[in-house]
KETOR-803060 format. One record per residue: residue in three letters; x, z, y of N, C-alpha, C, O in turn. Coordinates in steps of 0.001 Angstrom, whole numbers, always signed. Layout:
# KETOR-803060
   res    n.east      n.up   n.north   ca.east     ca.up   ca.north    c.east      c.up   c.north    o.east      o.up   o.north
   Ala         X         Z         Y         X         Z          Y         X         Z         Y         X         Z         Y
...
//
This chain:
# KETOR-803060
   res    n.east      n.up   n.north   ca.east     ca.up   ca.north    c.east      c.up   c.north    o.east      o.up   o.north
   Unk    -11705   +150924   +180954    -11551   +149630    +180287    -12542   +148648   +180905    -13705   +148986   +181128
   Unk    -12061   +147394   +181188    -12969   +146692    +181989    -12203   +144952   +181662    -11045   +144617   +181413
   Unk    -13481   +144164   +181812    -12357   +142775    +181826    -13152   +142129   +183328    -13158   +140940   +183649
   Unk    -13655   +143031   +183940    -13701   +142475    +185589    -12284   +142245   +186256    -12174   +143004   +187219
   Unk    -11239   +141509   +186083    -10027   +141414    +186990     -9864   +141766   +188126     -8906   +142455   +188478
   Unk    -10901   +141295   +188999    -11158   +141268    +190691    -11056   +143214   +190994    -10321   +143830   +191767
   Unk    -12089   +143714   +190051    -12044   +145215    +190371    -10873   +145866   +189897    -10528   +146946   +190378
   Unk    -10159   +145237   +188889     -9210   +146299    +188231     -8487   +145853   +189230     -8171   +146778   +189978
   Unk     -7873   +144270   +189743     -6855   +144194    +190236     -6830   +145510   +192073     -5912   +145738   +192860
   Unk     -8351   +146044   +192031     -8045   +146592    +193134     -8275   +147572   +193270     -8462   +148162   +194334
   Unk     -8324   +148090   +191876     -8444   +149500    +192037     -6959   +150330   +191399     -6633   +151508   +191546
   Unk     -6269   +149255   +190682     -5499   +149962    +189831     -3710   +149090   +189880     -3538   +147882   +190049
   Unk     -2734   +150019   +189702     -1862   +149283    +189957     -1162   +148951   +189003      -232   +148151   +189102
   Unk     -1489   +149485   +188009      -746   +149564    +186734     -1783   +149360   +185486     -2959   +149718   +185548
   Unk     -1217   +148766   +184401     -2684   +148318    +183025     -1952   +148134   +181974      -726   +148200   +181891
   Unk     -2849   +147863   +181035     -2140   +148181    +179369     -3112   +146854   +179170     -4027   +146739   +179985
   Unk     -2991   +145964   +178264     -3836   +144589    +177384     -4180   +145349   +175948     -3038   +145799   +175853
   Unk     -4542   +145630   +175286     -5360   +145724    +174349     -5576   +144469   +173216     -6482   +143664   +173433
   Unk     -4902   +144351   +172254     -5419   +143155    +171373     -5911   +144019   +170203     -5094   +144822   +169753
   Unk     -7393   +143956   +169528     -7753   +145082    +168083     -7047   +146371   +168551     -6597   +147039   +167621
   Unk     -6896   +146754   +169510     -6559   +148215    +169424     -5061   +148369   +169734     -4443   +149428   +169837
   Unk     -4546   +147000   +169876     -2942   +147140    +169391     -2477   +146774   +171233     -2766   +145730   +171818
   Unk     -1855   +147734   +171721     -1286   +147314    +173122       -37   +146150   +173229     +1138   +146240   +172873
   Unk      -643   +145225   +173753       +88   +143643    +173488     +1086   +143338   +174879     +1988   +142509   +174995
   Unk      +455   +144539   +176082     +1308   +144416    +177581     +1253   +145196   +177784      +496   +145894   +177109
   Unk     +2059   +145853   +178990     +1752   +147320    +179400     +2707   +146703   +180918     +3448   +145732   +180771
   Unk     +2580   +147350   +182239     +3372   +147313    +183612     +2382   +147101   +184573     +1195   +147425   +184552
   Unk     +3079   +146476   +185472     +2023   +146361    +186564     +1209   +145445   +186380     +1280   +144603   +185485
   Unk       -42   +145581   +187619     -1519   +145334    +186934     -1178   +143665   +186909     -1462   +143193   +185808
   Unk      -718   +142815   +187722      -685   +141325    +187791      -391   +140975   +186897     -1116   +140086   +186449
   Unk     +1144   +141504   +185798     +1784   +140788    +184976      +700   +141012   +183878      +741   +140189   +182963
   Unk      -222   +141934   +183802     -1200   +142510    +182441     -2108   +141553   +182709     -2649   +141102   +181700
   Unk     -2533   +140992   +183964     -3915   +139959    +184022     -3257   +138865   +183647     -3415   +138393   +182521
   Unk     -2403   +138307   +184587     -1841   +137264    +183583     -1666   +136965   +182352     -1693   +135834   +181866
   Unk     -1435   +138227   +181676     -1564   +137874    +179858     -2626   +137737   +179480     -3047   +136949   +178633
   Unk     -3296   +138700   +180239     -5069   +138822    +179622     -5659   +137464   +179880     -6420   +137066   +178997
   Unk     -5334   +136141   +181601     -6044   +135397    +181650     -5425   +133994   +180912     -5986   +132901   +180839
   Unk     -4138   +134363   +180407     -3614   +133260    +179646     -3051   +133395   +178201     -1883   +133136   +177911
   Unk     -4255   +133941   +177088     -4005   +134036    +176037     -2513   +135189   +175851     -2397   +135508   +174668
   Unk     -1821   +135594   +176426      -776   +136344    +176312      +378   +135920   +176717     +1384   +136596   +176501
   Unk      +437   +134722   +177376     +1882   +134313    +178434     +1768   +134427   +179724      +610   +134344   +180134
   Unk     +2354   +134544   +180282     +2451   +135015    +181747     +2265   +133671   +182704     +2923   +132664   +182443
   Unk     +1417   +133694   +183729     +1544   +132873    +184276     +2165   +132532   +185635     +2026   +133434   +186461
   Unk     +2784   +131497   +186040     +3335   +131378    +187348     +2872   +130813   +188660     +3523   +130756   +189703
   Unk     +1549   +130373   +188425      +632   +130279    +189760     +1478   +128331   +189570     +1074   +127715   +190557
   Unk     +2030   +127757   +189040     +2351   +126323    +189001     +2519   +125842   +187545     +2862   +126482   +186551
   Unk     +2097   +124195   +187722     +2608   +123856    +186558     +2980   +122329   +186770     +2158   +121561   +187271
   Unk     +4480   +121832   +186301     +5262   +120786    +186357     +5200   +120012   +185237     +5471   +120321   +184077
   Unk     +4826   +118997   +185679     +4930   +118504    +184184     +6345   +117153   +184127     +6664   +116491   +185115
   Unk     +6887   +117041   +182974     +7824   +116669    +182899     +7521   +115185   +181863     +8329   +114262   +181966
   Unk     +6299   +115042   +180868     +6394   +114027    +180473     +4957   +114209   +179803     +4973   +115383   +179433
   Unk     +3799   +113693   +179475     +2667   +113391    +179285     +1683   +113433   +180292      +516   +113785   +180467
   Unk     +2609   +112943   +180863     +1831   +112798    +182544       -12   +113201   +182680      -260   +113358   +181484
   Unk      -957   +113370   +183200     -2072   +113284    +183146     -2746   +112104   +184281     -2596   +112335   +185480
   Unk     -3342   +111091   +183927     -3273   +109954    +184555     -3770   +109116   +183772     -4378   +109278   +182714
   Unk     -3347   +107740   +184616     -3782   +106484    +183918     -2731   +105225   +184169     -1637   +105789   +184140
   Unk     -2533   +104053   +184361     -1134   +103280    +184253     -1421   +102980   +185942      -885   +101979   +186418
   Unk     -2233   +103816   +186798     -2064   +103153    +188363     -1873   +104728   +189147     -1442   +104736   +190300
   Unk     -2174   +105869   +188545     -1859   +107591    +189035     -1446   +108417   +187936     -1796   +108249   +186768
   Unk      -562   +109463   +188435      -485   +110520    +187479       +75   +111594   +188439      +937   +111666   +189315
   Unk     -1199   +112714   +187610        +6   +114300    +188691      +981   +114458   +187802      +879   +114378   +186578
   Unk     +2048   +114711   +188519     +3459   +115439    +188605     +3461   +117021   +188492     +3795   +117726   +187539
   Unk     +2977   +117376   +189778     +2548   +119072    +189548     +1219   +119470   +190041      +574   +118693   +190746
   Unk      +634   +120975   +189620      -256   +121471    +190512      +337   +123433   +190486      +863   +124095   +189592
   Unk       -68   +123775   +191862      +163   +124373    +192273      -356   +125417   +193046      -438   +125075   +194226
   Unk      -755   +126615   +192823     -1585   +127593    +193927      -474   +128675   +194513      +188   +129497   +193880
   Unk      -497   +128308   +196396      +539   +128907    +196797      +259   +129792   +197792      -772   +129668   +198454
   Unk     +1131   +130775   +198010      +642   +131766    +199717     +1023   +130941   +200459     +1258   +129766   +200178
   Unk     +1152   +131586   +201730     +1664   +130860    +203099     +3160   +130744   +202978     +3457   +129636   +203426
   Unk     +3997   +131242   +202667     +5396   +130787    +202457     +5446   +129956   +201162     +6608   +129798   +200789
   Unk     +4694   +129484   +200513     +4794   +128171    +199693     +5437   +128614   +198187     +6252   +128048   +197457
   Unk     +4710   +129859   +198067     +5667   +130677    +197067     +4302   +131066   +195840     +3634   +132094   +195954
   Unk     +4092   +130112   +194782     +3774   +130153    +193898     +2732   +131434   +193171     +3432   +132413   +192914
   Unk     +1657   +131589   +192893      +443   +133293    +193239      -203   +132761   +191974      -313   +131600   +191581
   Unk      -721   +134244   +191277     -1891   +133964    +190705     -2758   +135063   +191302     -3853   +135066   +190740
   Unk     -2677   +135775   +192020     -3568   +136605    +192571     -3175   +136807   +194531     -2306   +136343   +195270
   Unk     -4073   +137518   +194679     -3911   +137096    +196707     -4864   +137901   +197186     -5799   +137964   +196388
   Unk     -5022   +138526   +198120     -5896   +139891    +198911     -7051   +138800   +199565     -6682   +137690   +199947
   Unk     -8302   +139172   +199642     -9024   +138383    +200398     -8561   +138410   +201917     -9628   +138360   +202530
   Unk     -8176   +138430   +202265     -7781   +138685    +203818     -6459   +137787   +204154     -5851   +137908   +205218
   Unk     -5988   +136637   +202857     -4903   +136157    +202933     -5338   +134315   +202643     -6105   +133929   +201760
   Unk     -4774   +133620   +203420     -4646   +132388    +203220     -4474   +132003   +201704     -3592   +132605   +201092
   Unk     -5236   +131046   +201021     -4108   +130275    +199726     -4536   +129117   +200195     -5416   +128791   +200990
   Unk     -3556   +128413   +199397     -3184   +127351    +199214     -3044   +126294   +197732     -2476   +126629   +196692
   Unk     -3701   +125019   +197985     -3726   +124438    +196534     -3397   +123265   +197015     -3879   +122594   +197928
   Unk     -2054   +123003   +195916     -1358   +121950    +195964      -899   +120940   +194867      -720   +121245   +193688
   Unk      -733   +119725   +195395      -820   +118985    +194077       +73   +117553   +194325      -239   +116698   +195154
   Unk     +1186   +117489   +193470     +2309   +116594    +193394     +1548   +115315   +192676      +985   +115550   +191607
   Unk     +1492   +113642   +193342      +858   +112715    +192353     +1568   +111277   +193203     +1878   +111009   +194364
   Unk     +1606   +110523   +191761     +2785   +109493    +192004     +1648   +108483   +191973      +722   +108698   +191190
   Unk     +1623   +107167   +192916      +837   +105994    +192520     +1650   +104784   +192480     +2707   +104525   +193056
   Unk      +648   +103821   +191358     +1552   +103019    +191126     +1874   +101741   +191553     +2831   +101000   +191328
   Unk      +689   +101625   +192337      +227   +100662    +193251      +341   +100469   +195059      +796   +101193   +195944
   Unk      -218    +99321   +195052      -413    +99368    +196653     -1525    +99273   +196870     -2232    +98750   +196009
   Unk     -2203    +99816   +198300     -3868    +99126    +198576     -5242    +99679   +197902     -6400    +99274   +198009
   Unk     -4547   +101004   +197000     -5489   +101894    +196388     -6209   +103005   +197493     -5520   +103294   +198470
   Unk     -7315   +103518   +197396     -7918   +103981    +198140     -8436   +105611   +196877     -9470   +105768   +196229
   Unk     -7705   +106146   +196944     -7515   +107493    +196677     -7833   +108938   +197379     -7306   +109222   +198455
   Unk     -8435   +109541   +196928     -8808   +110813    +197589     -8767   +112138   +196081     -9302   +112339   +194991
   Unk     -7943   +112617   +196826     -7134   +114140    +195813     -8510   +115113   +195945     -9025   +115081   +197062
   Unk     -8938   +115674   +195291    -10074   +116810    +195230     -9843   +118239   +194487     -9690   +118106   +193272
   Unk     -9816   +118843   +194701    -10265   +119928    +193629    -11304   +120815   +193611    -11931   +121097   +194632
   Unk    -11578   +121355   +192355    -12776   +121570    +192178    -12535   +123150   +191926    -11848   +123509   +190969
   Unk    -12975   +123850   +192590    -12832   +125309    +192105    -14167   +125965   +191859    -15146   +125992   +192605
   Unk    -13961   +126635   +190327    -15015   +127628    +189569    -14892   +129011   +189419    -13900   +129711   +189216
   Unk    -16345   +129341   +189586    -16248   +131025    +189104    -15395   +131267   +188033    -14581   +130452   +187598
   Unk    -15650   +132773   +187467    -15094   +133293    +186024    -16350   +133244   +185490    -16632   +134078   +184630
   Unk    -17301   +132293   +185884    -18362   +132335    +184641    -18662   +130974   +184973    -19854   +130693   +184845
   Unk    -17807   +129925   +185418    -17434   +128162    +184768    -18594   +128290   +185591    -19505   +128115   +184782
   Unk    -19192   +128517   +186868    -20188   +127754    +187936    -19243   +126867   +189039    -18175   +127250   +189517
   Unk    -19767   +125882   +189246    -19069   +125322    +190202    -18894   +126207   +191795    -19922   +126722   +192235
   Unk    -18137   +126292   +192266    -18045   +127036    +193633    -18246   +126115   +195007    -18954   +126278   +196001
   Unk    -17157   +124910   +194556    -17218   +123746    +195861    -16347   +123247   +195285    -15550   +123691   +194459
   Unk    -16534   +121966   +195867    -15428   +121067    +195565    -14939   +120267   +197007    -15733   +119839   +197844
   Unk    -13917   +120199   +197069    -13304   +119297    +198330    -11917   +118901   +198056    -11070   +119299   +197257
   Unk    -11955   +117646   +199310    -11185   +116538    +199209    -10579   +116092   +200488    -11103   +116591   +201484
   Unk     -9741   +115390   +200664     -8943   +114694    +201988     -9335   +114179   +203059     -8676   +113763   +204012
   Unk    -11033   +114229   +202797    -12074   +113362    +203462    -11987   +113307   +204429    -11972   +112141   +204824
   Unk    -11853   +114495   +205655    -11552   +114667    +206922    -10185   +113921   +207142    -10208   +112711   +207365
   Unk     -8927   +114648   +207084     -7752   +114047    +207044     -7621   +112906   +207452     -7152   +112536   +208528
   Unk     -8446   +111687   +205753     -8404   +110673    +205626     -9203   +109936   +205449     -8926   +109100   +204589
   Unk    -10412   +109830   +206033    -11421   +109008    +206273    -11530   +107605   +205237    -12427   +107536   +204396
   Unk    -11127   +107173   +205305    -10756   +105795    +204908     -9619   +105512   +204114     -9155   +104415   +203804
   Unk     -9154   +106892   +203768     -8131   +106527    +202330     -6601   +105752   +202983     -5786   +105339   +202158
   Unk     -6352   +105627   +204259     -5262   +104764    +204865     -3812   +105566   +204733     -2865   +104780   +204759
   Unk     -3572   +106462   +204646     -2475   +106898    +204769     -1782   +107096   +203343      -630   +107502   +203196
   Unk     -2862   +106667   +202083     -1714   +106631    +201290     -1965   +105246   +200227     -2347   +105169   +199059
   Unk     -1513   +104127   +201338     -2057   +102867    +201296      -600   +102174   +199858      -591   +101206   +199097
   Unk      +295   +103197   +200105     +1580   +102670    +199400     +2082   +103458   +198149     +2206   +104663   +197932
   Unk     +2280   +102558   +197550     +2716   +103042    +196363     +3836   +104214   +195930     +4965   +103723   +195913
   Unk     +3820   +105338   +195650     +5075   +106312    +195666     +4272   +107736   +195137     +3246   +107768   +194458
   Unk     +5135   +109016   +195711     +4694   +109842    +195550     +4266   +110972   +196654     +4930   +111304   +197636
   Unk     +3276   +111367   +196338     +2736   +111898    +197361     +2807   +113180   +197257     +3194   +113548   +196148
   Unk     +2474   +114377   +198338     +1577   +115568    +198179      +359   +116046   +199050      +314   +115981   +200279
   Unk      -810   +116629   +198065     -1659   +116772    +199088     -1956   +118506   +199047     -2023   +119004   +197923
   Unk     -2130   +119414   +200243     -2593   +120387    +200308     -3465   +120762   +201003     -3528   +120332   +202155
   Unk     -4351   +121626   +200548     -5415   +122100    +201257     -5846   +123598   +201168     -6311   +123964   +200089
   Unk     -5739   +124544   +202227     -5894   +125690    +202366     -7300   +126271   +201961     -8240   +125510   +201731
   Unk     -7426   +127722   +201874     -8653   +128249    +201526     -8285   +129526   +202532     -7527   +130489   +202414
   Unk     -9121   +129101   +203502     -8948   +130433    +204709     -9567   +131806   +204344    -10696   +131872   +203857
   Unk     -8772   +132952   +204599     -8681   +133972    +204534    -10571   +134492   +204224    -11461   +133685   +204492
   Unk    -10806   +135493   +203816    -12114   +135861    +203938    -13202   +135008   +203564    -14391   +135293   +203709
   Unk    -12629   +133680   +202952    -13755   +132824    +202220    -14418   +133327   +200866    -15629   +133417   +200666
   Unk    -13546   +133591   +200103    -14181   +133577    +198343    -14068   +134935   +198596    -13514   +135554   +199504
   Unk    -14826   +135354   +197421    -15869   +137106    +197500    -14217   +137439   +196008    -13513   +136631   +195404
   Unk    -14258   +138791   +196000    -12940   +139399    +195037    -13593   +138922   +193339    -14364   +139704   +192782
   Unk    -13284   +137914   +192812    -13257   +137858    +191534    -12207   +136522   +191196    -11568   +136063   +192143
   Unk    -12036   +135876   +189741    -11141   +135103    +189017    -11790   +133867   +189451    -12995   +133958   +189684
   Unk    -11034   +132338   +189656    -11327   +131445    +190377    -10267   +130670   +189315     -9094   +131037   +189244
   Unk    -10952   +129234   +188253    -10259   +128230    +187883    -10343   +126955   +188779    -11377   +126488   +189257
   Unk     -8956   +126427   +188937     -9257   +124817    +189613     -8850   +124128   +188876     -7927   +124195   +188064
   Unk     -9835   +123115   +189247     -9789   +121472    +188729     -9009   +120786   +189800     -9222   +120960   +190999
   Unk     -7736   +119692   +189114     -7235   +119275    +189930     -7112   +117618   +189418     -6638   +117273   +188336
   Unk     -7740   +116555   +190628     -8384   +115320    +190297     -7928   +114236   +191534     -7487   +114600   +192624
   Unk     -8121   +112914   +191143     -7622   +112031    +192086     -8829   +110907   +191557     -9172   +110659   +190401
   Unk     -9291   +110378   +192740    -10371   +109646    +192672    -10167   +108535   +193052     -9288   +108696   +193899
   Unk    -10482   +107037   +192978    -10680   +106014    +193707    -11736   +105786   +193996    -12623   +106055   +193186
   Unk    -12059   +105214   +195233    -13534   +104510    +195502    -13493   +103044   +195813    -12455   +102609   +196312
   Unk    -14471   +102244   +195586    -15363   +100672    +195856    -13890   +100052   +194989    -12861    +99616   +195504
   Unk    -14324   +100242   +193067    -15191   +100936    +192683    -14400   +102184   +192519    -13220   +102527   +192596
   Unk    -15886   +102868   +192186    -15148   +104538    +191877    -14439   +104728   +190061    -14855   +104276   +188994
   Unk    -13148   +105660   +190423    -12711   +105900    +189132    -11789   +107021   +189174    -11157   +107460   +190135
   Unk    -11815   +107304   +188288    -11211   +108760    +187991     -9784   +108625   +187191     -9812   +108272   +186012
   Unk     -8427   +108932   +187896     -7242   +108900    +187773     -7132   +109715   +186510     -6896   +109323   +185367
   Unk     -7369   +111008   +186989     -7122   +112267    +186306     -8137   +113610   +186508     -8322   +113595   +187725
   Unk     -8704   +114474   +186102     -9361   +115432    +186810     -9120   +116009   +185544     -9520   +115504   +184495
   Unk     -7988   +117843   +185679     -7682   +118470    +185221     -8085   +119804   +185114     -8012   +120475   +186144
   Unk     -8496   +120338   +184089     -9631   +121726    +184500     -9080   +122612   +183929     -8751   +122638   +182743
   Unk     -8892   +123650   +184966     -8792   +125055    +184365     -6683   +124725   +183964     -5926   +124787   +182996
   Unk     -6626   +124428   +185263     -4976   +123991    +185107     -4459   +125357   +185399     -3784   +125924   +184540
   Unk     -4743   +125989   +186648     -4388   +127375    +187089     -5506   +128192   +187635     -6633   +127716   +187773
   Unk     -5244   +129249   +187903     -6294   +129972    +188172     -5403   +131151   +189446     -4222   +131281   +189768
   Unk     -6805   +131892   +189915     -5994   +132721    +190875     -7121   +133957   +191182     -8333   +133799   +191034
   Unk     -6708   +134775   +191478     -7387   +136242    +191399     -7544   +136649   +192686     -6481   +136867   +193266
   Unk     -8800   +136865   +193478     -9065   +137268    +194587     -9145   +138552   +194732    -10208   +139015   +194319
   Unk     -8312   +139400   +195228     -8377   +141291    +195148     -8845   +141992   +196535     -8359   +141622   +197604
   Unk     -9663   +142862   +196473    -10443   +143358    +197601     -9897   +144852   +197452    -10194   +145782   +196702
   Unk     -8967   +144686   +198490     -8201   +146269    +198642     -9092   +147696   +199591     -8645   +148705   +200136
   Unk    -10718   +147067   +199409    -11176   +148291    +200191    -10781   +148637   +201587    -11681   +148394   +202391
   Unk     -9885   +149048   +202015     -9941   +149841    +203312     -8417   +148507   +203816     -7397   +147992   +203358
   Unk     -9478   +148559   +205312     -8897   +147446    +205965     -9194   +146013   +206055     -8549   +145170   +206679
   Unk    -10524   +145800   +205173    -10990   +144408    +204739    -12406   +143910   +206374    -12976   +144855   +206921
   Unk    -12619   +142867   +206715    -12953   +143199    +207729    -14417   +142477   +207365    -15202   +142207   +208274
   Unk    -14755   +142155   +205823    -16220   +141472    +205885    -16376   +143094   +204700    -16744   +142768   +203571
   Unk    -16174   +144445   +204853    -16171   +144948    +204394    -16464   +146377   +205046    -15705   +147346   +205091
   Unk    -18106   +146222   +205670    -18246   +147607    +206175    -17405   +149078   +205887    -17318   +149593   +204773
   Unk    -16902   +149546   +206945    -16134   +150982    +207046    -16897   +151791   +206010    -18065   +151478   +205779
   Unk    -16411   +152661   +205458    -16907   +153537    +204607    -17475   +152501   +203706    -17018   +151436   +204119
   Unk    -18177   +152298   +202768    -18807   +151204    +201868    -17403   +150764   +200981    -16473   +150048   +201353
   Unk    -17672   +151707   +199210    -16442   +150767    +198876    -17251   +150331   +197556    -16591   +150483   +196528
   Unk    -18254   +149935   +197418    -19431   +149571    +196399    -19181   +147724   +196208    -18754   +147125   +197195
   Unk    -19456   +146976   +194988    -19673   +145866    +194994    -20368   +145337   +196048    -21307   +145902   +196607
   Unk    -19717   +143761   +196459    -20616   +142907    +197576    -20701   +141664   +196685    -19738   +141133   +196132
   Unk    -21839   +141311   +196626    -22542   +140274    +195602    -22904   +138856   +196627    -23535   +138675   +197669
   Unk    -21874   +137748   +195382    -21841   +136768    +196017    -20645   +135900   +195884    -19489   +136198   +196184
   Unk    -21081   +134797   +195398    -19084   +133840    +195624    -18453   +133897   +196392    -17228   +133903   +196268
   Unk    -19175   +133971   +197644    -18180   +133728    +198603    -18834   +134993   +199527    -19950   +135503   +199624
   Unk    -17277   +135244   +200257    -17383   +136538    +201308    -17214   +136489   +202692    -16733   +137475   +203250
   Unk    -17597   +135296   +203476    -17110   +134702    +204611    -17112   +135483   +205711    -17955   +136374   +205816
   Unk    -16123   +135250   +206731    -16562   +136052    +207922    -16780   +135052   +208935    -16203   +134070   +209402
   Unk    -17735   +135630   +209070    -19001   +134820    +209950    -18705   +135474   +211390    -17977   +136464   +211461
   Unk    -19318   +134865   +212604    -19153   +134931    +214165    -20545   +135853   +214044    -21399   +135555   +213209
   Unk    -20677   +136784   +214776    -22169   +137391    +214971    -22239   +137863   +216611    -21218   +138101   +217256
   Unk    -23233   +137932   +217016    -23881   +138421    +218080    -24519   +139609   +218176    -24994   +139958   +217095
   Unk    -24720   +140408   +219127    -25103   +141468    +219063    -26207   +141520   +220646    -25625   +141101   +221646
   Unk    -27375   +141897   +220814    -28111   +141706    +222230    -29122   +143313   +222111    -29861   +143585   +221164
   Unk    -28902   +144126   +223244    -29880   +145303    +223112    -28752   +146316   +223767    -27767   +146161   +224488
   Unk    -29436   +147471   +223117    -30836   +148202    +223811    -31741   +147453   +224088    -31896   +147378   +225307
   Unk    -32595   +146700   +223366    -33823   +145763    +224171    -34955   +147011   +224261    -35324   +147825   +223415
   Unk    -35455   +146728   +226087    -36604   +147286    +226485    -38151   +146774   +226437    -38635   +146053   +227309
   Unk    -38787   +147201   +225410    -40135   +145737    +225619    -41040   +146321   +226387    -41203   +147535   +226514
   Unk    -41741   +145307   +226997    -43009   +145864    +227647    -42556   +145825   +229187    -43327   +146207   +230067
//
């Protein structure tokens, strides 16, 4: 019994939910975290919204979205795999200077990082016109360490600055560390690695050094 997700999702393939004693899910392990991380409904890695827009009378998101590489909707993903976070938003204006962000948190609500279009779009020019947009931004393989990850999903203006919308804890997504085959994951070693993030880093190696 455990409510670490990250470890169950990788140690186990199959799970039971537990409410007072009373088994509330039972199947495979994803559809059981999903109940467990959403009060008891299942979740679909998206959410559309159809009418209470979240916004203000000049932005509003439409959808947000955490996807694999075929654009196919996740709440959980192997560290060794691309995701993707995406986000549908209509503006109502022209000449707005907008930058989409999201903010992604631990499972214990610490901030992790936050980023935005900044590179892309320097200067906010490409979404100078009024309509609807989408913006995505990847999270490369071997970045975040195996545990539960909520995003905030937000649209900013600057000179002056203001806040469209910034939506927290819209979706979430489960990082699973399958042990054997992981490559920031010494051979033999299948023990916790401590830390948000699990990056794989470039290293060097110089020796046999002879001194003297």
């Amino acid at each position: 019994m455990s409510h670490n997700m990250a470890m169950i999702s990788s140690l186990c393939n199959k799970g039971i939910l537990l409410d007072e004693g009373i088994i509330t899910k039972n199947g495979p392990m994803e559809k059981v975290m999903d109940a467990y991380l959403n009060a008891g409904q299942e979740a679909v890695g998206q959410i559309v919204f159809s009418k209470n827009f979240p916004g203000d009378n000049e932005a509003i998101l439409r959808c947000a979205r955490i996807v694999n590489k075929d654009g196919v909707p996740i709440t959980s993903a192997c560290i060794n795999e691309d995701i993707f976070i995406e986000m549908k938003y209509e503006l109502f204006r022209n000449d707005m200077r907008v930058y989409p962000n999201y903010h992604v948190y631990d499972q214990f609500g610490q901030l992790v990082f936050v980023t935005s279009d900044s590179k892309l779009d320097p200067k906010s020019m490409l979404k100078r016109k009024c309509g609807t947009y989408v913006s995505r931004c990847c999270i490369p393989a071997n970045t975040l360490n195996s545990s539960t990850y909520h995003v905030l999903f937000a649209l900013t203006s600057v000179n002056p600055l203001h806040v469209h919308f910034a939506e927290k804890d819209l979706l979430y997504v489960t990082i699973n560390d399958p042990i054997e085959g992981v490559l920031t994951r010494p051979e033999g070693y299948s023990g916790p690695i401590p830390g948000v993030v699990r990056p794989l880093l470039e290293w060097t190696l110089s020796g046999p050094i002879k001194e003297g």
